[in-house]
Structure formats: C-alpha cells, structure tokens
Biopython code that builds the backbone (N, CA, C, O; Angstrom):
import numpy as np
from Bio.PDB.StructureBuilder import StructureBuilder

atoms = [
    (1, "UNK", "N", (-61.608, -27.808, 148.344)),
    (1, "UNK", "CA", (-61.037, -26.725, 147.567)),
    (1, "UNK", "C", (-60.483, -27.248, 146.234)),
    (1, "UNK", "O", (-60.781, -26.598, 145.232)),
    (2, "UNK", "N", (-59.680, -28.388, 146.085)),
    (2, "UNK", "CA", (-59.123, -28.907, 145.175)),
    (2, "UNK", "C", (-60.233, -29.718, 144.531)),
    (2, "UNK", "O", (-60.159, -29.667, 143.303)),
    (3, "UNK", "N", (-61.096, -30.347, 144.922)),
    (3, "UNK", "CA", (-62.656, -30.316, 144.284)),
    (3, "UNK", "C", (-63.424, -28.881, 143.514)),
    (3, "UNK", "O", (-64.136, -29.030, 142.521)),
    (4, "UNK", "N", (-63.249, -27.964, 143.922)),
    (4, "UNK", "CA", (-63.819, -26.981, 143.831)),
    (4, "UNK", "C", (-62.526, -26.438, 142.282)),
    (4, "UNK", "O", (-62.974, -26.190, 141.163)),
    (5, "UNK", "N", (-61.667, -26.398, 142.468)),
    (5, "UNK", "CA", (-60.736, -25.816, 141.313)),
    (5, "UNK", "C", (-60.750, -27.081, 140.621)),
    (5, "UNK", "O", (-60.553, -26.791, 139.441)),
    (6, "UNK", "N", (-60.871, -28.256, 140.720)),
    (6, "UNK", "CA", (-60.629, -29.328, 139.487)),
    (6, "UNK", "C", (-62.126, -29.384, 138.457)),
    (6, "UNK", "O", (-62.256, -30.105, 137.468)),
    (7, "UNK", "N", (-63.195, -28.388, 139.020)),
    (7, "UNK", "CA", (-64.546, -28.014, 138.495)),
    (7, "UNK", "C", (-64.919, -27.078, 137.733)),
    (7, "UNK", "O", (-65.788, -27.048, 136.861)),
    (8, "UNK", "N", (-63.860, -25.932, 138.299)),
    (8, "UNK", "CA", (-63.797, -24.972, 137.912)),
    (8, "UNK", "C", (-62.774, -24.859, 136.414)),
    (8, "UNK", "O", (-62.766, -23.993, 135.539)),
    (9, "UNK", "N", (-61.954, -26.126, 136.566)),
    (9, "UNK", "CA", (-60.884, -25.929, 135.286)),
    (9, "UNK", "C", (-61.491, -27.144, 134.068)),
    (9, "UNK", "O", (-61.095, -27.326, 132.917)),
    (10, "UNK", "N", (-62.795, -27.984, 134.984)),
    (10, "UNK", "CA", (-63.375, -29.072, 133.888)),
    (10, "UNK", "C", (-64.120, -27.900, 133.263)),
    (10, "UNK", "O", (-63.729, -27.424, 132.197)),
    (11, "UNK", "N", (-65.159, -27.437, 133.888)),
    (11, "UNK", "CA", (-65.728, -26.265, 133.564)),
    (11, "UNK", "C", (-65.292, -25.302, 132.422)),
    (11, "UNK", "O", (-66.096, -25.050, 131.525)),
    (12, "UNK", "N", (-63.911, -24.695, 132.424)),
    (12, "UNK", "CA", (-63.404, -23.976, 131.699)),
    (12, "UNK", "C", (-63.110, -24.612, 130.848)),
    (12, "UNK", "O", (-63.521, -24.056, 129.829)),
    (13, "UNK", "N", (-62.442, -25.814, 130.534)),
    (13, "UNK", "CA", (-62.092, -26.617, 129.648)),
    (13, "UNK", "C", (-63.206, -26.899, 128.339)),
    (13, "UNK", "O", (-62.928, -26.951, 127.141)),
    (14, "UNK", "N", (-64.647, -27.073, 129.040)),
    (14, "UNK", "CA", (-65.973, -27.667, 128.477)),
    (14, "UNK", "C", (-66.209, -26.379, 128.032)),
    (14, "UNK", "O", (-66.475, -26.517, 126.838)),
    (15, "UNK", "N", (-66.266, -25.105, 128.338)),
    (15, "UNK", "CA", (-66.689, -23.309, 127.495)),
    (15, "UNK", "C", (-65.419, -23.697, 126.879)),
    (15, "UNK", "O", (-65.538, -23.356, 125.702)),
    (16, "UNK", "N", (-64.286, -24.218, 127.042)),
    (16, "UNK", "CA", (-63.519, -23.431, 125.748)),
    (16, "UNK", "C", (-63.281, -24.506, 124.417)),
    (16, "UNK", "O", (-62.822, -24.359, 123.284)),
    (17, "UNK", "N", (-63.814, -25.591, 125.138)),
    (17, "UNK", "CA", (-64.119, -26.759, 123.729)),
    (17, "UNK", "C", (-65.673, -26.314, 123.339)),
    (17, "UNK", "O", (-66.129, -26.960, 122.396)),
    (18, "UNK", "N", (-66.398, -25.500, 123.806)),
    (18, "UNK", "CA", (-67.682, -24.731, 122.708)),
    (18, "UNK", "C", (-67.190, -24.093, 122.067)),
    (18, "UNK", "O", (-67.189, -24.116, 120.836)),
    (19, "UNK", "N", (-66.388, -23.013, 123.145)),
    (19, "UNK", "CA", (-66.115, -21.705, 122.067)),
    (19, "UNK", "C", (-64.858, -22.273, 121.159)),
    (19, "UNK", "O", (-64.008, -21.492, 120.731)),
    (20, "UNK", "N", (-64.809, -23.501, 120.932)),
    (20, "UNK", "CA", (-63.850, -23.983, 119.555)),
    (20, "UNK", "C", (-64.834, -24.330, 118.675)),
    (20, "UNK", "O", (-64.922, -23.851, 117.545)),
    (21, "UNK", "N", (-65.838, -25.420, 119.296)),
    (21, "UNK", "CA", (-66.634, -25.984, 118.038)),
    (21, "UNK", "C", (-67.882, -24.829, 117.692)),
    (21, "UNK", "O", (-68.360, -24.787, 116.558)),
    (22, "UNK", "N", (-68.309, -23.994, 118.677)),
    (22, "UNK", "CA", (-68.838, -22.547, 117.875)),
    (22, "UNK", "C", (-67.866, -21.791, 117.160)),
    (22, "UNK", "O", (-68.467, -21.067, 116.366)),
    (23, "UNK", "N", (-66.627, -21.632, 117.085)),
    (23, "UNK", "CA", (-65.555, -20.964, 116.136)),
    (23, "UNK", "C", (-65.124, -21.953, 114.872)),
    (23, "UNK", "O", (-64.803, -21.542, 113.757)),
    (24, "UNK", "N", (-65.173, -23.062, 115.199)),
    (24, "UNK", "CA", (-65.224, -23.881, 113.769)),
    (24, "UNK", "C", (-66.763, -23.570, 113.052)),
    (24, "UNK", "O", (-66.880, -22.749, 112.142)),
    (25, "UNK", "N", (-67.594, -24.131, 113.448)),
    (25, "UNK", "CA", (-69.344, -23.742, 112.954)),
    (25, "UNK", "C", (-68.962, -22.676, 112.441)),
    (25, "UNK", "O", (-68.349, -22.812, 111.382)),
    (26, "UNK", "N", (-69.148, -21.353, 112.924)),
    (26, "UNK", "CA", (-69.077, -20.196, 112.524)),
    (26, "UNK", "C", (-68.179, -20.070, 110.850)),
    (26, "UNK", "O", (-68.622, -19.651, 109.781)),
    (27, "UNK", "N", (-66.743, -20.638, 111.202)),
    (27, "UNK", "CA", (-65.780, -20.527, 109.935)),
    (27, "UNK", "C", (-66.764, -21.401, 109.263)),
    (27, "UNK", "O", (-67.440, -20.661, 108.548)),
    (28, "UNK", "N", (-67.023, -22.185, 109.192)),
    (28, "UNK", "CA", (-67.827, -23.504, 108.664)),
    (28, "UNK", "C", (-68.670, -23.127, 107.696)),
    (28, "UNK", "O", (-68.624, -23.621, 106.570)),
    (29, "UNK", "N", (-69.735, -21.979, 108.143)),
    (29, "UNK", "CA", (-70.928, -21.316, 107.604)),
    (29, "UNK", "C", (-70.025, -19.968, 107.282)),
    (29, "UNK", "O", (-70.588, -19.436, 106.325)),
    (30, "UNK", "N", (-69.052, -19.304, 107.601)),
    (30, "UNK", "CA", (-68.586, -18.564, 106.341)),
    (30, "UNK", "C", (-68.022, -19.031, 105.155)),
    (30, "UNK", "O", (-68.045, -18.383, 104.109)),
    (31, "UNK", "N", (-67.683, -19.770, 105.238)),
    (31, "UNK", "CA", (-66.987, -21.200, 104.115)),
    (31, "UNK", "C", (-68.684, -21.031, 102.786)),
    (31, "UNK", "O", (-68.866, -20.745, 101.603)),
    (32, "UNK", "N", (-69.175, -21.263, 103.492)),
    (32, "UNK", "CA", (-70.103, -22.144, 102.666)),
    (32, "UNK", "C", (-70.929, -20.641, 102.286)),
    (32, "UNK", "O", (-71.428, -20.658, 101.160)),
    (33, "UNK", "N", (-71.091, -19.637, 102.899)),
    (33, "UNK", "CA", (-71.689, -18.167, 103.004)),
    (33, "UNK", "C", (-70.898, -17.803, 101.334)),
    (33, "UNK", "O", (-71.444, -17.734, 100.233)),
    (34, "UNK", "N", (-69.439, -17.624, 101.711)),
    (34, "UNK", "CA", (-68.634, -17.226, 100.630)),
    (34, "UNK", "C", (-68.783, -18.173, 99.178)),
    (34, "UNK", "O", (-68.869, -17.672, 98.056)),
    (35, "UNK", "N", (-68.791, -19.421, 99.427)),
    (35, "UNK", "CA", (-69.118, -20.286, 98.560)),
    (35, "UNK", "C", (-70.392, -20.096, 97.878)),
    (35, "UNK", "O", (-70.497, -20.561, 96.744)),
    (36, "UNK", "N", (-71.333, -19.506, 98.381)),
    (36, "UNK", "CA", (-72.580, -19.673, 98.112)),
    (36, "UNK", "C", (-72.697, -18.173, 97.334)),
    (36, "UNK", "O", (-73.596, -17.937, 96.527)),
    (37, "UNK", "N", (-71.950, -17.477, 97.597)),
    (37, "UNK", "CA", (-71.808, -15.796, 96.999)),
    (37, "UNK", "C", (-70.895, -15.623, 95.583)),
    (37, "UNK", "O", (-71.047, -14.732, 94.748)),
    (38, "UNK", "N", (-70.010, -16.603, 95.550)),
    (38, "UNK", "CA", (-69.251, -16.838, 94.688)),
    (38, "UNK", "C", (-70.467, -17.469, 93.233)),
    (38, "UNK", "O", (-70.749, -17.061, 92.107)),
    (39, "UNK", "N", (-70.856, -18.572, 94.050)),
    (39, "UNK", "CA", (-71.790, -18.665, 92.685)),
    (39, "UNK", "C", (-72.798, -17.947, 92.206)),
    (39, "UNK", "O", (-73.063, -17.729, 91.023)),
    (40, "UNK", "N", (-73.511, -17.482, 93.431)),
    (40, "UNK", "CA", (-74.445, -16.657, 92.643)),
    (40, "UNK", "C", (-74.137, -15.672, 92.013)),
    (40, "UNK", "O", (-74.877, -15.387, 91.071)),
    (41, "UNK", "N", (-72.613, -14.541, 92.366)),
    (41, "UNK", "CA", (-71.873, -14.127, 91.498)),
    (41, "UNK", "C", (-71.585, -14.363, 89.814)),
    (41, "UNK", "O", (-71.581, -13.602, 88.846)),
    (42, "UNK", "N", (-71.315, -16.038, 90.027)),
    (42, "UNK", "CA", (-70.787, -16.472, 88.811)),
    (42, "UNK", "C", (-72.078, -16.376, 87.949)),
    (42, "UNK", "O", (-72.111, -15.858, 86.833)),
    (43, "UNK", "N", (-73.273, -17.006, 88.677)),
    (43, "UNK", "CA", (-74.749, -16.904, 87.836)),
    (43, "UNK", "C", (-75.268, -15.831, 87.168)),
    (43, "UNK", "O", (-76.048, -15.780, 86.217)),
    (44, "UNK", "N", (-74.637, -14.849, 87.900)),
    (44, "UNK", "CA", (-75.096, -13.525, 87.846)),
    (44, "UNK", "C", (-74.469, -12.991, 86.664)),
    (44, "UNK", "O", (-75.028, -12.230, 85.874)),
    (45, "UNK", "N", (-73.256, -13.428, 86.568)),
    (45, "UNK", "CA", (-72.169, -12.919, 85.345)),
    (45, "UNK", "C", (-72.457, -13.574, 84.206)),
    (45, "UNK", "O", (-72.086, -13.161, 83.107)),
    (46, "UNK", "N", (-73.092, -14.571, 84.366)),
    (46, "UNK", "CA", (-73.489, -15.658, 83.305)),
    (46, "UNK", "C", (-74.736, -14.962, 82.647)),
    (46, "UNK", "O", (-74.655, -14.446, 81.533)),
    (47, "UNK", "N", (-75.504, -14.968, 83.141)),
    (47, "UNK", "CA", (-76.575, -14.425, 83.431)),
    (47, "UNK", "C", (-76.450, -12.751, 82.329)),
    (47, "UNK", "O", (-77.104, -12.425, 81.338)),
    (48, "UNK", "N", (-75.707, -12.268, 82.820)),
    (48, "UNK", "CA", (-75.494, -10.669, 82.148)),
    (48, "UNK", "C", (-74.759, -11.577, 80.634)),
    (48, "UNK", "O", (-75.671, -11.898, 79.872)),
    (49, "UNK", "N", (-73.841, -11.859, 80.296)),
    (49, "UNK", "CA", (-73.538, -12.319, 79.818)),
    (49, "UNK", "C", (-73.883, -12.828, 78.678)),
    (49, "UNK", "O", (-73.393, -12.620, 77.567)),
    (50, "UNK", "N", (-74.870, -13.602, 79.029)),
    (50, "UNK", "CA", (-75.858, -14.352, 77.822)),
    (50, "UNK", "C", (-77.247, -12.745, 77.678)),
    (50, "UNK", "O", (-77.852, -12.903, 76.618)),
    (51, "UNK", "N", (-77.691, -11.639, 78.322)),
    (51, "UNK", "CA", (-78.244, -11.099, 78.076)),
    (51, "UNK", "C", (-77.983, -9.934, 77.237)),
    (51, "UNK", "O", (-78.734, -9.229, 76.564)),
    (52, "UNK", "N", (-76.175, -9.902, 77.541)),
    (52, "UNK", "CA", (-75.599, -9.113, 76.754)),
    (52, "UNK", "C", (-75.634, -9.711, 75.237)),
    (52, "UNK", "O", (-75.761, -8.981, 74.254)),
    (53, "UNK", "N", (-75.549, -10.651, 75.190)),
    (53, "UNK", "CA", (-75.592, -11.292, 74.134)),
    (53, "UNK", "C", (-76.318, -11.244, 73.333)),
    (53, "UNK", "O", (-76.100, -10.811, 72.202)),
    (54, "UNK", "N", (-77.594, -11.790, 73.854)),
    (54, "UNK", "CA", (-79.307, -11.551, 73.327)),
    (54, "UNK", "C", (-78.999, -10.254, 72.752)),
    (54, "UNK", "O", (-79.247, -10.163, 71.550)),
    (55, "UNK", "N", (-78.466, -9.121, 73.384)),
    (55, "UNK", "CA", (-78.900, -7.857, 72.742)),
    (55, "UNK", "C", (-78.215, -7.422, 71.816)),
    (55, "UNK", "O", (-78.676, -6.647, 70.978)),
    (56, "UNK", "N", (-76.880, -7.889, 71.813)),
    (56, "UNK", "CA", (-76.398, -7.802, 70.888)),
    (56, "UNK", "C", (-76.664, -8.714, 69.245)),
    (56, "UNK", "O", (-76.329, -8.457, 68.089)),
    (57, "UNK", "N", (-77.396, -9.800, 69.863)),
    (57, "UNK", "CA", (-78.037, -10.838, 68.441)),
    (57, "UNK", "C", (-78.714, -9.605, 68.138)),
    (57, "UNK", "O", (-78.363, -9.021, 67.113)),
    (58, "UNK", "N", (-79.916, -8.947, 69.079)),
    (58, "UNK", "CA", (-80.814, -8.312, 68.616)),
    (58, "UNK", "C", (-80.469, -6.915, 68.013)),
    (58, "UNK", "O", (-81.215, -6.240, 67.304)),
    (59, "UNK", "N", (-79.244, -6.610, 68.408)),
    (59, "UNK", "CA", (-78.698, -5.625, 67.276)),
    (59, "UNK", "C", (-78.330, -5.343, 65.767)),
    (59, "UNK", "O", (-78.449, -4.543, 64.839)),
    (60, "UNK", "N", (-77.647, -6.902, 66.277)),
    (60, "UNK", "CA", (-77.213, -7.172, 64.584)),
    (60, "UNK", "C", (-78.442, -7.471, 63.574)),
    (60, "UNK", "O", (-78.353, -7.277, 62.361)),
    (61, "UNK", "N", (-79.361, -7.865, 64.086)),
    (61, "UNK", "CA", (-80.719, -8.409, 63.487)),
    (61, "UNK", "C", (-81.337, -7.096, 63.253)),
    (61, "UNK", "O", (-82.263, -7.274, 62.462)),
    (62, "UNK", "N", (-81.244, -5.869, 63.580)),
    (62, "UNK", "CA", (-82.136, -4.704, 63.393)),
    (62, "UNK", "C", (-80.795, -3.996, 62.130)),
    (62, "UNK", "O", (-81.056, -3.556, 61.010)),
    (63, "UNK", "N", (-80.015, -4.047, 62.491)),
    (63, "UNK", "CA", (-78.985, -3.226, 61.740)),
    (63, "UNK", "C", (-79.399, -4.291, 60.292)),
    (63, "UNK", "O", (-80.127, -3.938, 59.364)),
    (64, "UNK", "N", (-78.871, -5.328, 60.394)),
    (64, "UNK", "CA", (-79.082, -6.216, 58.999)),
    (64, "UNK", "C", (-80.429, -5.692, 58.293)),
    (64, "UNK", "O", (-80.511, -5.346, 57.115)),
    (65, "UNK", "N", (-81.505, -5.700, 59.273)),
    (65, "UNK", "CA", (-83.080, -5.335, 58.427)),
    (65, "UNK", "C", (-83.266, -4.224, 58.128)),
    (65, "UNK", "O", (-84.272, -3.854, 57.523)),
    (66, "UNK", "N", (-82.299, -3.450, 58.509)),
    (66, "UNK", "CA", (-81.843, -2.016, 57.995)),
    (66, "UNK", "C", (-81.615, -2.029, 56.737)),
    (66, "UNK", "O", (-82.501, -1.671, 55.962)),
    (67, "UNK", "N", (-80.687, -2.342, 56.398)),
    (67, "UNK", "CA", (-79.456, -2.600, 55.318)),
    (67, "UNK", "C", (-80.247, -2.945, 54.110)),
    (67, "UNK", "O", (-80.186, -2.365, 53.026)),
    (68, "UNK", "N", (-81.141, -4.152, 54.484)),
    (68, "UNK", "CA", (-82.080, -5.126, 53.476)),
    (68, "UNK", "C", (-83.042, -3.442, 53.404)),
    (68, "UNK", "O", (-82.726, -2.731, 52.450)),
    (69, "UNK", "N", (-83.930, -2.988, 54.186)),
    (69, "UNK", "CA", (-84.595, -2.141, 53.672)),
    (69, "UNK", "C", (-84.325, -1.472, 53.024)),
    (69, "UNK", "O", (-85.127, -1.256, 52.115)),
    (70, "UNK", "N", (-82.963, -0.652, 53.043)),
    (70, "UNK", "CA", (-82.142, 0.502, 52.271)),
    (70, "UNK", "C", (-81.913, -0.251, 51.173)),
    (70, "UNK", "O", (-82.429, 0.044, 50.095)),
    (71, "UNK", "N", (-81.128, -1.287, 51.325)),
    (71, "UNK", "CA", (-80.914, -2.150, 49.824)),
    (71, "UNK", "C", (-82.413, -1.768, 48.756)),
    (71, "UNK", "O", (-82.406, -1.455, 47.565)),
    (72, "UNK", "N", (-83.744, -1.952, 49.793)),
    (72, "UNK", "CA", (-84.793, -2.568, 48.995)),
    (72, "UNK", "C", (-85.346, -1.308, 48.141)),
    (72, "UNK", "O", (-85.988, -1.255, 47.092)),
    (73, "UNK", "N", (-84.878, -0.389, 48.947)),
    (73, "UNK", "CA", (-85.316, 1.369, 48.120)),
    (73, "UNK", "C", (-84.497, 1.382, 47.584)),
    (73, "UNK", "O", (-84.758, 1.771, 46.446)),
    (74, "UNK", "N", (-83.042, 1.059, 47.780)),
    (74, "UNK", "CA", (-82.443, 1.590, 46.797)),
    (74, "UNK", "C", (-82.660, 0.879, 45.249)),
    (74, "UNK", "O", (-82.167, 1.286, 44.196)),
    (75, "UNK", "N", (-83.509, -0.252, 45.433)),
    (75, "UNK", "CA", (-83.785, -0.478, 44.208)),
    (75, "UNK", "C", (-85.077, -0.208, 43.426)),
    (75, "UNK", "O", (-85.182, -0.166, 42.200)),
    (76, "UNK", "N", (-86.195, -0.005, 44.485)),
    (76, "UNK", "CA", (-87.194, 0.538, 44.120)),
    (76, "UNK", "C", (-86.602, 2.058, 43.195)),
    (76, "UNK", "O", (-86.852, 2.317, 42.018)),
    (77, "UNK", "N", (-85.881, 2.777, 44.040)),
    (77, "UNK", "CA", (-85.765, 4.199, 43.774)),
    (77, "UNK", "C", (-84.935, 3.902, 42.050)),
    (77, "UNK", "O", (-85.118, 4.670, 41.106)),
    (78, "UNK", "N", (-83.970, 2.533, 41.966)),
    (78, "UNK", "CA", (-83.680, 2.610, 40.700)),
    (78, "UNK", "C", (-84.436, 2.373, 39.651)),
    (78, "UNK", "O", (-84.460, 3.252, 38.790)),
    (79, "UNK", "N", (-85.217, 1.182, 39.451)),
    (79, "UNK", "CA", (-86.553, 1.101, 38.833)),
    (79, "UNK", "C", (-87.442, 2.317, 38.542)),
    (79, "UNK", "O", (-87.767, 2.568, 37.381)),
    (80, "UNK", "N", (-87.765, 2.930, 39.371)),
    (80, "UNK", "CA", (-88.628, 3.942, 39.330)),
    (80, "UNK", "C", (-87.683, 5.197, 38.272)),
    (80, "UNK", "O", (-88.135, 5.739, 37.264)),
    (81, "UNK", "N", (-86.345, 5.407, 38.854)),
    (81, "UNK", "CA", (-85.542, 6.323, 37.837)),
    (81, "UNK", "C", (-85.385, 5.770, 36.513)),
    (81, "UNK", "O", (-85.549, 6.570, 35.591)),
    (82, "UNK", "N", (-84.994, 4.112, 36.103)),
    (82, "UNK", "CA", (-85.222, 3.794, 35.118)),
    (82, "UNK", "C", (-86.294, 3.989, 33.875)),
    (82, "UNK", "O", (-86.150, 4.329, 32.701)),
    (83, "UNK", "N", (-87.580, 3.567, 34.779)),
    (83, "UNK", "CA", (-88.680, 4.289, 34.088)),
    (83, "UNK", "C", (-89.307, 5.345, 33.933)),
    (83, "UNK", "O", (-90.300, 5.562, 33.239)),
    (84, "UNK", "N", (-88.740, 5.999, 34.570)),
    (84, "UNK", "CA", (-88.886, 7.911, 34.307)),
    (84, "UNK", "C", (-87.879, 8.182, 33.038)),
    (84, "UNK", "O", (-88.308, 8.765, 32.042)),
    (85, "UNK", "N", (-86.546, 7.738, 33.119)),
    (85, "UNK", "CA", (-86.108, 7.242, 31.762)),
    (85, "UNK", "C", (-86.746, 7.302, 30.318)),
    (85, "UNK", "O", (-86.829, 8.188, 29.467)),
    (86, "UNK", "N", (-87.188, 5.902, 30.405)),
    (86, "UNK", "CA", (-87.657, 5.347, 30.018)),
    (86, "UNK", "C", (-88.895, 6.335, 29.076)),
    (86, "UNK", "O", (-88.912, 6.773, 27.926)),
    (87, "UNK", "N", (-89.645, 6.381, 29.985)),
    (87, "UNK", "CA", (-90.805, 7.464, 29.458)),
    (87, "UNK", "C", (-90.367, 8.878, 28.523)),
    (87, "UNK", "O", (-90.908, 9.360, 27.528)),
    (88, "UNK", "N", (-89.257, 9.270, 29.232)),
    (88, "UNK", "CA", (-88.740, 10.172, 28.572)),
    (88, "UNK", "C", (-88.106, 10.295, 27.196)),
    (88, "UNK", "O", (-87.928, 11.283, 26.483)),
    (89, "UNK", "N", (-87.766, 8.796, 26.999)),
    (89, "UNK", "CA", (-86.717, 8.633, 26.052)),
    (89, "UNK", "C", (-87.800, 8.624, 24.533)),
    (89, "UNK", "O", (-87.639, 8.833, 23.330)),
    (90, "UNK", "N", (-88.995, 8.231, 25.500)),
    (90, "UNK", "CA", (-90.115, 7.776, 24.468)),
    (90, "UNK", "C", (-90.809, 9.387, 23.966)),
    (90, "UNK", "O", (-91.233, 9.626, 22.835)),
    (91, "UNK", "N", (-90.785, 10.319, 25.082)),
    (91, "UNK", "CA", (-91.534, 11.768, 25.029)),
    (91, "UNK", "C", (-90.457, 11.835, 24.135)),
    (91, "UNK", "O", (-90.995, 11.657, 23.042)),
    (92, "UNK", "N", (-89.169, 11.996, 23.935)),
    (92, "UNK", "CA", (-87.871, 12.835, 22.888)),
    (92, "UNK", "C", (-88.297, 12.008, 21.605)),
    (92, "UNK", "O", (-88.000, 12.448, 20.495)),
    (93, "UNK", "N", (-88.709, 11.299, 21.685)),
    (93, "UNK", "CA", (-89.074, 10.211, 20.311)),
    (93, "UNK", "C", (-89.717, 11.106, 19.536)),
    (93, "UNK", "O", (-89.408, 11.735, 18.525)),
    (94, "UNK", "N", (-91.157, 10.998, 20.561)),
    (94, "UNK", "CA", (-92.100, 11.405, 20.572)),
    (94, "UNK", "C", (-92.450, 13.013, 19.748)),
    (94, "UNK", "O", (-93.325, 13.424, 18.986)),
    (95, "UNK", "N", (-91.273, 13.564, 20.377)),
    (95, "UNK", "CA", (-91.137, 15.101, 20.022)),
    (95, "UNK", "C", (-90.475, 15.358, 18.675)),
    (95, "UNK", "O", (-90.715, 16.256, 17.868)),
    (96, "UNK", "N", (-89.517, 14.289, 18.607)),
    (96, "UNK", "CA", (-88.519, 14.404, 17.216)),
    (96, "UNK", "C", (-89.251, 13.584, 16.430)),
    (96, "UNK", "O", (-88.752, 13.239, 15.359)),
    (97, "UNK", "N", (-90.363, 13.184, 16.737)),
    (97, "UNK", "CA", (-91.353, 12.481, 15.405)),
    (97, "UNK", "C", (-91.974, 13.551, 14.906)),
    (97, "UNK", "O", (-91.854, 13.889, 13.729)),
    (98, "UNK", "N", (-92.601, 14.093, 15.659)),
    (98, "UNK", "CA", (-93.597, 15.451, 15.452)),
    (98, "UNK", "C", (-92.872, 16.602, 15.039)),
    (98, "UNK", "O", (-93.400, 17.419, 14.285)),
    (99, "UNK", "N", (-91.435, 16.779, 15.563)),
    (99, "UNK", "CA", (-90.919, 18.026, 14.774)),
    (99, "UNK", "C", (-90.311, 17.659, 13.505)),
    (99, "UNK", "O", (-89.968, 18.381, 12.569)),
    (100, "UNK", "N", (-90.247, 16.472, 13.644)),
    (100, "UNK", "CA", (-90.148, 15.612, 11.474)),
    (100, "UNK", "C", (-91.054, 16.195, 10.713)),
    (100, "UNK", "O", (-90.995, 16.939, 9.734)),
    (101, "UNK", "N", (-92.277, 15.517, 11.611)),
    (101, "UNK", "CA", (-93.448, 16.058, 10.532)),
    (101, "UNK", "C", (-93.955, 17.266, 10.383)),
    (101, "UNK", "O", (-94.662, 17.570, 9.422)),
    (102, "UNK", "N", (-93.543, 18.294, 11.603)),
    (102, "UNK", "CA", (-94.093, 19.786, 11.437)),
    (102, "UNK", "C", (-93.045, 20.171, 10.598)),
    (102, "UNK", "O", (-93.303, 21.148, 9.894)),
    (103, "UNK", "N", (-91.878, 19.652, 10.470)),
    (103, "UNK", "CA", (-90.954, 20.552, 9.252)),
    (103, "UNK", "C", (-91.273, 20.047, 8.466)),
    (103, "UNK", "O", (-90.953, 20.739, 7.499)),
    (104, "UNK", "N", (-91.961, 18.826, 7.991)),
    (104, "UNK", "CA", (-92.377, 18.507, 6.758)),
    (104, "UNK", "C", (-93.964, 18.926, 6.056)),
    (104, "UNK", "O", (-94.402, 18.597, 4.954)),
    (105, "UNK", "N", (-94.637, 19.793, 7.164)),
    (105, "UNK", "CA", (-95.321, 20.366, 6.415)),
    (105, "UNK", "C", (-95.380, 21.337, 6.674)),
    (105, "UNK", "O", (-96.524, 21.779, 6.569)),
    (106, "UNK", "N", (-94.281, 22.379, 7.183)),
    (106, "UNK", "CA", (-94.432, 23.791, 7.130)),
    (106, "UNK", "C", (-93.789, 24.497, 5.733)),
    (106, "UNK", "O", (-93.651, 25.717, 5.642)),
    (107, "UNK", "N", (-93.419, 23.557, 4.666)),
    (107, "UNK", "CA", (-93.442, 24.277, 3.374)),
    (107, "UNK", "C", (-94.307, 24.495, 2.860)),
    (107, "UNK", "O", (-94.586, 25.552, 2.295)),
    (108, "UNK", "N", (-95.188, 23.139, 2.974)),
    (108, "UNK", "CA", (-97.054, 23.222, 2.416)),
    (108, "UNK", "C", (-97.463, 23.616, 2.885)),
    (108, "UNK", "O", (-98.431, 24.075, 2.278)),
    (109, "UNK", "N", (-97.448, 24.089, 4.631)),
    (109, "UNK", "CA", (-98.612, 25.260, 5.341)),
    (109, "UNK", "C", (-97.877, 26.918, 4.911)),
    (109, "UNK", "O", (-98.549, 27.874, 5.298)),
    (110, "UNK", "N", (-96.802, 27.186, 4.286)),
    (110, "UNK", "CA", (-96.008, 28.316, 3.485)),
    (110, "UNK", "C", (-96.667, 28.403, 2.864)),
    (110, "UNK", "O", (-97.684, 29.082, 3.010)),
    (111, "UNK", "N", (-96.273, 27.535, 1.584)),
    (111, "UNK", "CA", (-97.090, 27.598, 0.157)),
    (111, "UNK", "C", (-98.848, 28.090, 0.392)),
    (111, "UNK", "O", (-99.463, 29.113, 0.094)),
    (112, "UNK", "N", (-99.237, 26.820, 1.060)),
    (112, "UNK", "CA", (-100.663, 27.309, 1.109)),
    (112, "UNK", "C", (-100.762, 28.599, 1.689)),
    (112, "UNK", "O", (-101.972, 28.819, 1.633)),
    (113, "UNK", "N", (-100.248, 29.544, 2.190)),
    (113, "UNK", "CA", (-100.735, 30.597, 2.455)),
    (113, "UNK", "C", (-100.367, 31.654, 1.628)),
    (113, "UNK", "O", (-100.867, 32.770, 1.770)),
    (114, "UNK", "N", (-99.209, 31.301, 0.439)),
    (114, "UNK", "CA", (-99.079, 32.360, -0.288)),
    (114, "UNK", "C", (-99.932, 32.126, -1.041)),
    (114, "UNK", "O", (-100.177, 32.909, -1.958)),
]
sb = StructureBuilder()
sb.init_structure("model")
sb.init_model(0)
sb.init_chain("A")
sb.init_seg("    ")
for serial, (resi, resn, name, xyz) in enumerate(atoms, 1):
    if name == "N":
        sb.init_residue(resn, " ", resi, " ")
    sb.init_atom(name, np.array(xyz, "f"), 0.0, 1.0, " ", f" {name:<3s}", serial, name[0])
structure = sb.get_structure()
C-alpha cells in the first residue's frame, strides 16, 4: 500500500514537473510570439512611414512642377502681351503717319477739286 501511494505521489510529482516545464514552454513561446509581433509592428510602422514619405516627396515634386509650369505661362502669356504691344504701338505709328500725310494732302485734294 505504502508502495502503491509512494507511486502514486512520484507519479504526481513527475505530471506536475511537466505541467511546469509545459507552463514555462508555453510562457516561453508567448515571450517570443509577442516579441516577434512587436517587430513586425515596428516594420510595419517603418514601413508606412517611409511610404508616407515617398508620397509626400512625390507631392511636393508635382506641386513644385506646377508652380514651374504656371511660372512658365505666366511668362509666355507676358511675352506674347508684350508683343501684341508692341505691334500695336507700331499700327498707332502707323496710323499717325498716314493721318500726317492725309492732312497733308487734303488741301491739294480741296484745291484740286475746286
């Protein structure tokens, strides 16, 4: 009998030194579970991070080639007003040359018709 219970308590002793080193294991591999979630977390944030980034380079890079384009009409568009100007200044020339000379001979196209 006392054979029989000193078997029964080696017995119990040997399940409850498993169910320690299966309860350490277990914590063991959540340890390393959590550890392992943490970084890929961190990768993950890294990860967004630098993509946020990218898009934001790639923002500023579209807005800037914006700016340069608008800049680039706005100078085309001045040039182009310049020489519409330009042309014009030459048509008023142009006109006040010719109304010189039509007042200078509408006494002689007078005369000649009286």
């Amino acid at each position: 009998m006392q054979e029989m219970n000193q078997k029964i308590e080696e017995e119990k002793r040997h399940t409850e030194e498993q169910i320690k080193i299966k309860q350490e294991e277990y914590e063991r591999q959540m340890k390393e579970l959590e550890l392992k979630m943490a970084q890929v977390e961190e990768e993950q944030r890294k990860q967004f991070e630098l993509e946020l980034q990218e898009t934001e380079k790639l923002m500023i890079q579209k807005i800037e080639n914006m700016e340069k384009e608008r800049i680039e009409r706005e100078k085309q568009q001045q040039k182009e007003l310049e020489e519409q100007e330009r042309l014009l200044k030459e048509r008023q020339k142009d006109n006040e040359s010719l109304e010189t000379k039509l007042s200078q001979l509408m006494p002689l196209i007078n005369e000649a018709n009286l």
